[in-house]
C-alpha positions in Angstrom: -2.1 -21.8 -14.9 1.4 -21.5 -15.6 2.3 -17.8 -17.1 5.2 -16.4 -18.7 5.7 -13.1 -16.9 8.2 -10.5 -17.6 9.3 -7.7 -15.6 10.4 -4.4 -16.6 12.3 -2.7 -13.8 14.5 -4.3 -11.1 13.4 -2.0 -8.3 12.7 -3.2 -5.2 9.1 -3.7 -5.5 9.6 -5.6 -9.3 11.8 -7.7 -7.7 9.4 -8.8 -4.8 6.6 -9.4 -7.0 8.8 -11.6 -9.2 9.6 -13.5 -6.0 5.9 -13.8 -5.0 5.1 -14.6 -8.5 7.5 -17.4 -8.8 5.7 -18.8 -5.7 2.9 -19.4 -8.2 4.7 -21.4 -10.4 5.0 -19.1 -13.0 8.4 -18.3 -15.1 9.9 -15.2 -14.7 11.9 -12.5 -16.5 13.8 -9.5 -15.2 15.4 -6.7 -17.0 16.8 -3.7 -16.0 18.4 -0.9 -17.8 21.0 -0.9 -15.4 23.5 -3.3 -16.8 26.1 -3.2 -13.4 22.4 -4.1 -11.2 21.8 -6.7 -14.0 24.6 -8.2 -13.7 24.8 -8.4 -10.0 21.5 -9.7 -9.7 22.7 -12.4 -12.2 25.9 -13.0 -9.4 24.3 -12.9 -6.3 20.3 -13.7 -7.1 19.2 -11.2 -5.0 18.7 -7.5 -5.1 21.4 -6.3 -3.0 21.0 -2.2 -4.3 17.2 -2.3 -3.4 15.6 -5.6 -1.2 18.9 -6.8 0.6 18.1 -10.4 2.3 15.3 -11.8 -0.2 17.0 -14.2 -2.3 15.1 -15.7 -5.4 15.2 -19.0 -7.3 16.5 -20.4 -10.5 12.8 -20.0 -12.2 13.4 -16.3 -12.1 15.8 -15.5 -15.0 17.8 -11.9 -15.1 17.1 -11.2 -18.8 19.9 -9.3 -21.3 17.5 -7.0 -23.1 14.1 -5.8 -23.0 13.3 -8.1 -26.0 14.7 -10.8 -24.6 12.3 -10.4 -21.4 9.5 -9.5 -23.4 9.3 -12.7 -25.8 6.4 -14.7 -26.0 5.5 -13.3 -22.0 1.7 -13.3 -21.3 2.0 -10.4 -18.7 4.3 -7.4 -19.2 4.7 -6.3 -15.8 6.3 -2.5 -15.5 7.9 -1.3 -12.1 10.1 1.8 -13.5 9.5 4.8 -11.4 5.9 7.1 -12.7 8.3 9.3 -14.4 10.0 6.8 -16.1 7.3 5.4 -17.4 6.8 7.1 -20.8 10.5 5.8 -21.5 10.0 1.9 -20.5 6.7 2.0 -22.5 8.3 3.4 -25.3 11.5 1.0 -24.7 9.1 -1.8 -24.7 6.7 -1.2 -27.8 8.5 -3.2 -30.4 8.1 -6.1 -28.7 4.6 -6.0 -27.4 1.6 -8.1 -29.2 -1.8 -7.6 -28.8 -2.6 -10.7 -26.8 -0.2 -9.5 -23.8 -1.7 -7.7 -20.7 0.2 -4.9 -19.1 0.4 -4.4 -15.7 2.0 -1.2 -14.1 2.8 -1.4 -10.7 4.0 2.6 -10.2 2.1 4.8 -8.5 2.3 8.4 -9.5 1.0 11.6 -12.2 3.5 12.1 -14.8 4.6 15.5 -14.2 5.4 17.3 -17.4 1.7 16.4 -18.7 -0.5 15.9 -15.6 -1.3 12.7 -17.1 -2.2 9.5 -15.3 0.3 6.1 -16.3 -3.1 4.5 -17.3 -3.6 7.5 -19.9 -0.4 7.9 -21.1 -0.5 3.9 -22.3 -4.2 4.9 -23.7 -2.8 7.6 -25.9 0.2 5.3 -26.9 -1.6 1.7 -27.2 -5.4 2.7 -27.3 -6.2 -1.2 -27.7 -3.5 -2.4 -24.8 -5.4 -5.1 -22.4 -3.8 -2.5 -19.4 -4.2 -3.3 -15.5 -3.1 -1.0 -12.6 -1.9 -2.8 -9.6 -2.0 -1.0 -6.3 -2.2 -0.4 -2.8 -0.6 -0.8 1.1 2.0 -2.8 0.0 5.6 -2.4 1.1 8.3 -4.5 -1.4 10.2 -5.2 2.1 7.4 -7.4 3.3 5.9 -8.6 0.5 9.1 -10.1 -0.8 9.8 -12.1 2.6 6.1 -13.3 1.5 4.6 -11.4 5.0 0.5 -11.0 4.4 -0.1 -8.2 1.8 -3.7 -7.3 0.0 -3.7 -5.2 -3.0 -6.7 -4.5 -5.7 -5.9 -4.9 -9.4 -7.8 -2.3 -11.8 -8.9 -2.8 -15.4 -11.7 -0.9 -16.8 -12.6 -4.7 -18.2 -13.6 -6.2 -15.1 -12.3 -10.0 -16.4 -8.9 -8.5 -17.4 -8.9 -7.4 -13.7 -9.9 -10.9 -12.8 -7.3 -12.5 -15.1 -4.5 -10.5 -13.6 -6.3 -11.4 -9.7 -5.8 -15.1 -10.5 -2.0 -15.1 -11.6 -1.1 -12.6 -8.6 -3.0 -14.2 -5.9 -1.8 -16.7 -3.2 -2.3 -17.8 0.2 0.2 -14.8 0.9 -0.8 -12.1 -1.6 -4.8 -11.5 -1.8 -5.9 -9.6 -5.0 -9.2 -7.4 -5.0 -10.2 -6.1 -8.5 -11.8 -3.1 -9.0 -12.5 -0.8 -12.4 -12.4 2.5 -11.1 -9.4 2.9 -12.5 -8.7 6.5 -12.2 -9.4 6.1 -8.7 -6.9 3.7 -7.5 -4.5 5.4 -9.6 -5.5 9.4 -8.0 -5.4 6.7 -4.3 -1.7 5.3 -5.3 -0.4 8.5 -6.3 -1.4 11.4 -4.1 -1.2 9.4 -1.0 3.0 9.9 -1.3 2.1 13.6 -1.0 0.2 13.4 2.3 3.2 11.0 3.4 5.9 14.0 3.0 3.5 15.4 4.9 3.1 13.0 7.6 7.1 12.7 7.8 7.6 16.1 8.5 5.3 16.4 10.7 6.7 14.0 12.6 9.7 14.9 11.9 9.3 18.3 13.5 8.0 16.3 16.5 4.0 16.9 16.5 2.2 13.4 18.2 -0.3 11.6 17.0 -3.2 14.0 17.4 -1.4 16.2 14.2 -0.9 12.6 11.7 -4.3 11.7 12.5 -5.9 14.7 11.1 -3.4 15.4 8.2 -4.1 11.8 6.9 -7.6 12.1 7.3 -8.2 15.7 5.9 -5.7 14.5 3.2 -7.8 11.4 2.3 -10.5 14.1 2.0 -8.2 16.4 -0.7 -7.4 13.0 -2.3 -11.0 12.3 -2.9 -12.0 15.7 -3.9 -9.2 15.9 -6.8 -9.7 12.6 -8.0 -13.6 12.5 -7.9 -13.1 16.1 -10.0 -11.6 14.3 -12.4 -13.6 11.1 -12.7 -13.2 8.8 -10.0 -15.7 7.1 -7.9 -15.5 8.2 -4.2 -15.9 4.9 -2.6 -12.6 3.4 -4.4 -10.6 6.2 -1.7 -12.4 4.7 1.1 -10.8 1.1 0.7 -7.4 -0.4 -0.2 -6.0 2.1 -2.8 -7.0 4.9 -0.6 -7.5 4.6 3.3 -5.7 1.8 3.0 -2.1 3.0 1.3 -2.3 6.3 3.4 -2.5 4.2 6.4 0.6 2.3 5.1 2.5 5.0 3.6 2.0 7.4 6.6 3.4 5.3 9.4 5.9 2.7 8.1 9.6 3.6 7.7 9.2 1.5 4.9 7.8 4.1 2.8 10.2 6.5 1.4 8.3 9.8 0.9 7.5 9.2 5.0 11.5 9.3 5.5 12.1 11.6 3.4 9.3 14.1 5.2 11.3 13.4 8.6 14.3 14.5 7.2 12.7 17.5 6.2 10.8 17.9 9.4 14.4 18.0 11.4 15.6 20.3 9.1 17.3 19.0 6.2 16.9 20.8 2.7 14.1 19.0 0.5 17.1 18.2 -2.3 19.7 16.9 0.7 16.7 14.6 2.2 15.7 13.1 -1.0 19.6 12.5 -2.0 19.8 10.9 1.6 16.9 8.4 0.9 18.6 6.8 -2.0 15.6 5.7 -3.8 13.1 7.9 -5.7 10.6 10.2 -4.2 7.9 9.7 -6.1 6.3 12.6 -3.7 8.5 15.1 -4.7 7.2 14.4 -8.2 3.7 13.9 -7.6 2.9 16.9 -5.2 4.0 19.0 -8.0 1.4 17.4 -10.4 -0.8 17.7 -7.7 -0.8 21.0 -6.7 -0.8 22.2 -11.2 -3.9 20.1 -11.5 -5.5 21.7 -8.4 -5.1 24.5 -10.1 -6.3 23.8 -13.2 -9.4 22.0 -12.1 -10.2 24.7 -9.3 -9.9 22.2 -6.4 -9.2 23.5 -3.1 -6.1 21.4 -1.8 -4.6 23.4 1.3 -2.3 20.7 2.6 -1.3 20.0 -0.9 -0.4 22.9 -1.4 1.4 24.1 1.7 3.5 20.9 1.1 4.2 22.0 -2.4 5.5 25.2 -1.0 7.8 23.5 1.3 9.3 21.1 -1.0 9.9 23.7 -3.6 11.6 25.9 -0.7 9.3 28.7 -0.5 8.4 28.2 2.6 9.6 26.2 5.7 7.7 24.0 7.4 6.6 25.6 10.7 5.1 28.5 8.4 3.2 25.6 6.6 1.8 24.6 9.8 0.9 27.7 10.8 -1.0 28.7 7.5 -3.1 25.7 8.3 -3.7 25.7 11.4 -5.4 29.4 10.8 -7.4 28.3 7.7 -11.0 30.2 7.3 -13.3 28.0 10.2 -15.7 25.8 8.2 -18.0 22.5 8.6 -15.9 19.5 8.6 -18.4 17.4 5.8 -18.1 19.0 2.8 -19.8 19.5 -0.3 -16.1 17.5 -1.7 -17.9 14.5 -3.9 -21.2 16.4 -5.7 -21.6 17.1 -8.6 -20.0 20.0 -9.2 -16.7 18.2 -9.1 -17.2 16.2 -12.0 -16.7 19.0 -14.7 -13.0 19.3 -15.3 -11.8 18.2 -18.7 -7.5 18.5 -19.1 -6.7 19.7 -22.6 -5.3 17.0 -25.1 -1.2 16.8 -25.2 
């Protein structure tokens, strides 16, 4: 089943999915915005800026424009960062058909609207055959083709299917899911709990202190997302557990580094400049912690993180307000019914 696939975004994790892709025989397209990135990728095929020392084939072509990529492909793949979105949709409208299925593979809330990416291509493309990919899956390993599992989302469950069936090889396993909303909340607040986790360890704390901050955070995950729509199971498997297992303890993931950083001492600004990559953290706790708000959802590490990132507060003082938080049963009343009443206002 041979595919024309083309790929919006020459980040590190488009690029290994083009690699892994090409492994299924399909024909590739990248584009970039970055002309200089383009160009070396046309030069050296590999991406030397963002997955040094995976080197890709002749069946993945670096494309000149977005049109050029776009042309007759059967999957539109997008990997700009969650903020970026808006823009590559946008970029790529002209040149989309109805038959094409889009596939985003960032994971974040946009924050200027509180939107998810899923929404935002609803509102723009309300008829758009749209599929979220996601979960623990680190573009270092999965473009040197090391055993990954991810879950692909429609709220069609055969469009999930369709998209399971081109990803999928003896290296790659898809899942599909159509709680869509859910592994998107999963995907995207996960990189919150990660700052966390980085500068806790960071300042030092063991294992005792990530263990309870990624599982009381799976629980604030959860609680936000289910307020808004999502089942509670999805956060139990890949998109949720499974990416703040990933994200939490792999130098891999950048919001993890870029919580270290923080941990030891370094501004919030200097540690994300130092990381070199987006944050998609710094972006999402913000969204977060607004939509919390909104929807009444009580998110203490969320927001103690939120304060430290936005330099209110430093992080021992972040520590210490939750470490004396009100005593209270550790099962809560988080995925009732009660939590299933927030509506966001139309943008």
């Amino acid at each position: 089943m041979n595919k024309k696939i083309a790929v919006l975004g020459a980040g590190s994790w488009g690029t290994a999915l083009a690699v892994s892709l090409s492994k299924n025989k399909h024909s590739l397209s990248i584009w970039d915005i970055d002309k200089d990135h383009k160009d070396s990728l046309k030069e050296e095929r590999e991406n030397l800026k963002y997955l040094p020392g995976v080197r890709f084939d002749d069946s993945i072509k670096i494309a000149d424009t977005a049109e050029e990529a776009v042309y007759e492909a059967d999957i539109v793949l997008f990997s700009a960062p969650a903020q970026h979105f808006r823009n590559a949709l946008d970029g790529a409208m002209p040149f989309l058909t109805a038959d094409m299925v889009l596939v985003n593979v960032a994971k974040g809330i946009e924050q200027k609207s509180l939107m998810r990416l899923s929404e935002i291509a609803k509102e723009k493309l309300p008829e758009a055959k749209y599929v979220v990919l996601s979960g623990p899956s680190h573009a270092e390993e999965v473009g040197k083709g090391l055993p990954t599992t991810v879950v692909a989302a429609a709220e069609d469950l055969k469009l999930a299917e369709y998209v399971q069936d081109i990803f999928m090889n003896e290296r790659f396993r898809v899942y599909t899911n159509t709680d869509v909303a859910g592994v998107e909340f999963g995907g995207a607040l996960k990189n919150t709990i990660a700052l966390g986790a980085g500068i806790s360890d960071g300042m030092g704390f063991g294992d005792n202190a990530k263990a309870a901050l990624m599982t009381r955070g799976i629980t604030e995950i959860a609680r936000l997302g289910v307020r808004l729509g999502a089942k509670a199971e999805t956060f139990t498997g890949l998109t949720g557990f499974g990416d703040l297992i990933v994200t939490c303890t792999s130098m891999h993931s950048r919001n993890r580094r870029c919580g270290i950083m923080i941990g030891e001492g370094m501004s919030p600004s200097e540690a994300t400049k130092k990381v070199g990559m987006v944050v998609e953290g710094m972006y999402t706790t913000k969204a977060a912690y607004d939509l919390a708000k909104r929807c009444e959802v009580e998110m203490p590490i969320t927001e103690q993180i939120h304060e430290v990132i936005s330099e209110n507060i430093d992080a021992k003082t972040a520590v210490a307000s939750l470490m004396t938080r009100q005593k209270k049963h550790e099962i809560e009343d988080c995925f009732d019914g009660r939590y299933r009443t927030c509506r966001l206002p139309e943008y």
